[in-house]
N, C-alpha and C positions, 0 to 999 in steps of 0.2 A: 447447606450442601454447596451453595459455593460460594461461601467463604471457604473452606475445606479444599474444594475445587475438587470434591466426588461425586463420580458417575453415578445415576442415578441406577438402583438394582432393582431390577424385576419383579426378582422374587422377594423383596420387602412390601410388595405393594399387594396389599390386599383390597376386596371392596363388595360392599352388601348393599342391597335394595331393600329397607326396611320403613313401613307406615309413607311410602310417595316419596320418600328421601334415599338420595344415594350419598351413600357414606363409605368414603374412599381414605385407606387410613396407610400409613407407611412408616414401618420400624426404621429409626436412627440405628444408624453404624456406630460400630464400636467406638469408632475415633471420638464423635461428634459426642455420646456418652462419657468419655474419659473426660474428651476436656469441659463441660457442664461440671463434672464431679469436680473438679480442681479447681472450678472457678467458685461452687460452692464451697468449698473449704476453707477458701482464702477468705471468704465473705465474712465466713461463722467465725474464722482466726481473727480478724477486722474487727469482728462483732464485740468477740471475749474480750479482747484489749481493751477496749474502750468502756466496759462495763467494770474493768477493775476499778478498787475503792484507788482516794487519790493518795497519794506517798506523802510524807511532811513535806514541805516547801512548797508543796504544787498549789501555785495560785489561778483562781479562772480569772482572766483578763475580760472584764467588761468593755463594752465598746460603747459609747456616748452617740 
């Protein structure tokens, strides 16, 4: 939230008194979901790439 630099909303905040625990929970803004989702994608894109087989000439560089 603030990295975002968003007000913190009210009515996201929910909270229950269950077994001597209070459990205080708060739904993320849409924003804060979008970019999550985008950064997972780039991750799984990052992911795919690198699990392609290799092309002819692609040599692995050993390091000594």
């Amino acid at each position: 939230m603030q990295r975002k630099a968003l007000p913190l909303d009210p009515a996201a905040l929910t909270w229950t008194f269950e077994y001597n625990t209070l459990i205080i929970s708060y739904r993320k803004p849409a924003a804060v979901l979008q970019e999550e989702e985008a950064v997972r994608a780039e991750l799984e894109r990052i992911r795919r790439s690198k699990s392609t087989p290799a092309r002819e000439g692609d040599v692995e560089c050993v390091q000594q």
